[in-house]
RODO-2510 file (C-alpha; in nm, 4 decimals, decimal comma):
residues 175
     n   res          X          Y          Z
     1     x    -6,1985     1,0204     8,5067
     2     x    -5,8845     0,8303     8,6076
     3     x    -5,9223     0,5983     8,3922
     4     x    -5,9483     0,8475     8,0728
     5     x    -5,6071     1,0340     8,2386
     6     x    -5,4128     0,6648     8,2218
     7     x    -5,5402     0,6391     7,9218
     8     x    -5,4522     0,9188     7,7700
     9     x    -5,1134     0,9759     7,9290
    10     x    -5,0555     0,5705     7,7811
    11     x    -5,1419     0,7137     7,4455
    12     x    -4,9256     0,9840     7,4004
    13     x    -4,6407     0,7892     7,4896
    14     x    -4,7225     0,5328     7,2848
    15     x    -4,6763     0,8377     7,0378
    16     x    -4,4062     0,9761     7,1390
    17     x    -4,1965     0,6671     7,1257
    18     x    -4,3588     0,6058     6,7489
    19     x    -4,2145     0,9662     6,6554
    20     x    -3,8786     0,9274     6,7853
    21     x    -3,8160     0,5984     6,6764
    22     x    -3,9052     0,7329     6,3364
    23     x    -3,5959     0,9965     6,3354
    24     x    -3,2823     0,8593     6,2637
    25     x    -2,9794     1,0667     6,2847
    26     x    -2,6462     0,9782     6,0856
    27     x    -2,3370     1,0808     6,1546
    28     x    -2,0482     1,1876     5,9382
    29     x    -1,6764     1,0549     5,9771
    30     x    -1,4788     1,3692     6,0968
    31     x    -1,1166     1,3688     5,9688
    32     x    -0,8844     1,6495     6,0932
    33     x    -0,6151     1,6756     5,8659
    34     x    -0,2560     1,7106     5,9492
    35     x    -0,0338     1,9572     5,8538
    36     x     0,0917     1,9286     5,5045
    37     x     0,2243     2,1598     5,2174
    38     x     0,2269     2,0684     4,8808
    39     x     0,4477     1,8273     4,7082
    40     x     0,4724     1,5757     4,4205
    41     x     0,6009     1,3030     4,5823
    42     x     0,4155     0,9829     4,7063
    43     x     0,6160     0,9299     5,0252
    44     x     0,6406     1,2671     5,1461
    45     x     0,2159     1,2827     5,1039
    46     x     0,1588     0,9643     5,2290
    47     x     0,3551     1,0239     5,5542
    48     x     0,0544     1,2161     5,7037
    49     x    -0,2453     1,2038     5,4162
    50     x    -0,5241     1,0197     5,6344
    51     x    -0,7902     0,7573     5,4725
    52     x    -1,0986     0,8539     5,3883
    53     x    -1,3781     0,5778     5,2389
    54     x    -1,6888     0,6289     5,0007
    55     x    -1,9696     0,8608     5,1701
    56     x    -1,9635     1,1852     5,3758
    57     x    -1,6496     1,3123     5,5525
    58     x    -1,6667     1,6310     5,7594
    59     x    -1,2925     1,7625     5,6730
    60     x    -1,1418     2,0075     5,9483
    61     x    -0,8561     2,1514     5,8213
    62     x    -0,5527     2,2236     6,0624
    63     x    -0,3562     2,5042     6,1649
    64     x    -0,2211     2,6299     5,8203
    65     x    -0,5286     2,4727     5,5952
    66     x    -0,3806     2,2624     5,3512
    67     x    -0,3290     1,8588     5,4037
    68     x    -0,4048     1,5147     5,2549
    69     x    -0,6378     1,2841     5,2260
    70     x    -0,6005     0,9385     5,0433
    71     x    -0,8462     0,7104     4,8563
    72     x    -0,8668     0,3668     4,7390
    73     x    -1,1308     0,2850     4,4571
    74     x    -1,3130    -0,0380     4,5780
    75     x    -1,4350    -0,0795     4,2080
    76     x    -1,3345     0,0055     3,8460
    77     x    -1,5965     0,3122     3,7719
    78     x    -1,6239     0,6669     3,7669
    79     x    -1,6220     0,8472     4,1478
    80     x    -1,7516     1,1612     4,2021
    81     x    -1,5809     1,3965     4,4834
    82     x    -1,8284     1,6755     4,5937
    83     x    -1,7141     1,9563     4,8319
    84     x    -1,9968     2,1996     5,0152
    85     x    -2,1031     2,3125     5,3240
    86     x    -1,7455     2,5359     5,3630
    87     x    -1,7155     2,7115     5,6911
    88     x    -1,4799     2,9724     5,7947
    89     x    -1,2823     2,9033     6,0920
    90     x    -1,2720     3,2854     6,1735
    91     x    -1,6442     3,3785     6,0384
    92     x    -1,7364     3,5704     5,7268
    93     x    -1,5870     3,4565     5,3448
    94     x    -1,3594     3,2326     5,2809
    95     x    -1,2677     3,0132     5,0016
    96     x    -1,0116     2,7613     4,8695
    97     x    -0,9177     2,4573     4,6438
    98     x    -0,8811     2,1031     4,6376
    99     x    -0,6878     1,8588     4,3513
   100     x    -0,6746     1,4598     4,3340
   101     x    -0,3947     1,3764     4,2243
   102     x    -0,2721     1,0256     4,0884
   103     x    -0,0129     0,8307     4,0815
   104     x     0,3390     0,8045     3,7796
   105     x     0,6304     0,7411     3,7489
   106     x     0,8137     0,4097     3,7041
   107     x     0,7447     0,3357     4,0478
   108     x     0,4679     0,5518     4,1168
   109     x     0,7068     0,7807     4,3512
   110     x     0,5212     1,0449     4,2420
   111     x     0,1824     1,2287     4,2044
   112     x     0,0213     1,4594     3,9879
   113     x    -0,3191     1,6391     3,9160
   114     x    -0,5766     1,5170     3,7419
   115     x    -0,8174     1,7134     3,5030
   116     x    -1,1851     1,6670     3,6477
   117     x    -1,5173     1,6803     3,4435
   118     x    -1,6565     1,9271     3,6569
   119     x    -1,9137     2,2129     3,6405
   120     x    -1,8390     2,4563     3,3021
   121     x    -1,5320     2,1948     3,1793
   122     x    -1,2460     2,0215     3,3069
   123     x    -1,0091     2,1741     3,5350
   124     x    -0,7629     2,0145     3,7691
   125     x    -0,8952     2,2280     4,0849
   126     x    -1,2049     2,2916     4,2261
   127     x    -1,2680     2,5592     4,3814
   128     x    -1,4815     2,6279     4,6609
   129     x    -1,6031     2,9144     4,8601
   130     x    -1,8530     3,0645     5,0692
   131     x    -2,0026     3,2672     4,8426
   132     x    -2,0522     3,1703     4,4412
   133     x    -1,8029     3,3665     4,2486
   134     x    -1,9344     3,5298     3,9045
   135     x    -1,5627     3,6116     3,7058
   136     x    -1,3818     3,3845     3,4399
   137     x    -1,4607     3,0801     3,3162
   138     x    -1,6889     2,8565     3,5045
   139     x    -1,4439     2,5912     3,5584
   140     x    -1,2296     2,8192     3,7751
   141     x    -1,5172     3,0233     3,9226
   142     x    -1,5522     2,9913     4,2941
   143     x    -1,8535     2,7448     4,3883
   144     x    -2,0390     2,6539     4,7014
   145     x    -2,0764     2,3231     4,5877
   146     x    -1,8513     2,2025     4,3760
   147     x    -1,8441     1,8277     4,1873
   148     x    -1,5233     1,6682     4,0357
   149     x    -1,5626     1,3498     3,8381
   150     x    -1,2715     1,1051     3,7897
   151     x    -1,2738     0,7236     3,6198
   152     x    -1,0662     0,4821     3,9122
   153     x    -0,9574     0,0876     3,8334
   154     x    -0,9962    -0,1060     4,1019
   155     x    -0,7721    -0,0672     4,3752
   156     x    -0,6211     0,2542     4,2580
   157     x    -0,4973     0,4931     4,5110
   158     x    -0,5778     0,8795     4,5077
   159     x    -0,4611     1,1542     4,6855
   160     x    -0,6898     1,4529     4,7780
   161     x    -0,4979     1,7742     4,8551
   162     x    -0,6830     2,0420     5,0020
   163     x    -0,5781     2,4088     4,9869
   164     x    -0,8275     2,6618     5,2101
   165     x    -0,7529     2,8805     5,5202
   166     x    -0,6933     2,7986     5,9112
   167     x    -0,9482     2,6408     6,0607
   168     x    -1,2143     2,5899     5,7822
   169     x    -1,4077     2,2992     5,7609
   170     x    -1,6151     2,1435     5,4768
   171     x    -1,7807     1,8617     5,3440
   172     x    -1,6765     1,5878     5,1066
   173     x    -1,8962     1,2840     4,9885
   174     x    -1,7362     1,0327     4,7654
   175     x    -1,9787     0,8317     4,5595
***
């Protein structure tokens, strides 16, 4: 009878280890953003617009809800910028936008929007919310998930403004 006990209690650990080794959990970066309203020029954004790499970001947005975030293509191809999972800092609905915007100029001292292929058209925001929104054109309608897709050279920096409430925090995977 002891021997059928060891046995037994050997067994399902043996299991248990098999079963959680099996489970791997990833972890997204977290970037808080820093405080920043909107502007057109390069230094001014780049003075607090954080890095942010292909994959998933969790993006917390600070006190007033709007900052940077900067991107450098690693390859010549077309990136897609996906925002989802939005979550009010206060609770209940909330909703916002987001705009990558490129460099021009003669010495790229400044940045603009750029028109996205995104769902319903092209638009040069994408907006995101809680809830899906059902009024205008579906471009502009508010989406819980919301793709942008934008052709990069290699090496090219983007900037990523985002535009939602206090406290909110959201997803972003670059591919």
């Amino acid at each position: 009878m002891r021997r059928l006990l060891k046995k037994s209690l050997l067994m399902i650990l043996v299991l248990g280890l098999l079963v959680g080794g099996m489970t791997t959990t990833t972890f997204a970066a977290t970037k808080k953003l820093k405080k920043q309203s909107f502007t057109t020029t390069t230094a001014v954004a780049n003075k607090k617009a954080l890095t942010v790499k292909k994959g998933t970001t969790t993006v917390k947005l600070s006190s007033k809800g709007c900052g940077y975030l900067k991107f450098k293509a690693s390859i010549a191809k077309t990136y897609s910028f996906t925002l989802s999972n939005l979550k009010s800092g206060a609770g209940g609905y909330t909703c916002g936008y987001f705009y990558v915007m490129r460099k021009y100029g003669s010495s790229n001292q400044y940045i603009g929007q750029e028109p996205l292929k995104t769902y319903g058209g092209k638009s040069t925001s994408l907006y995101v919310a809680t809830r899906n929104g059902t009024y205008g054109e579906k471009a502009g309608q508010y989406r819980t998930s919301r793709t942008g897709k934008i052709k990069l050279n290699k090496g090219e920096v983007v900037y990523l403004y985002f535009s939602f409430y206090n406290k909110d925090s959201l997803k972003l995977k670059i591919k």
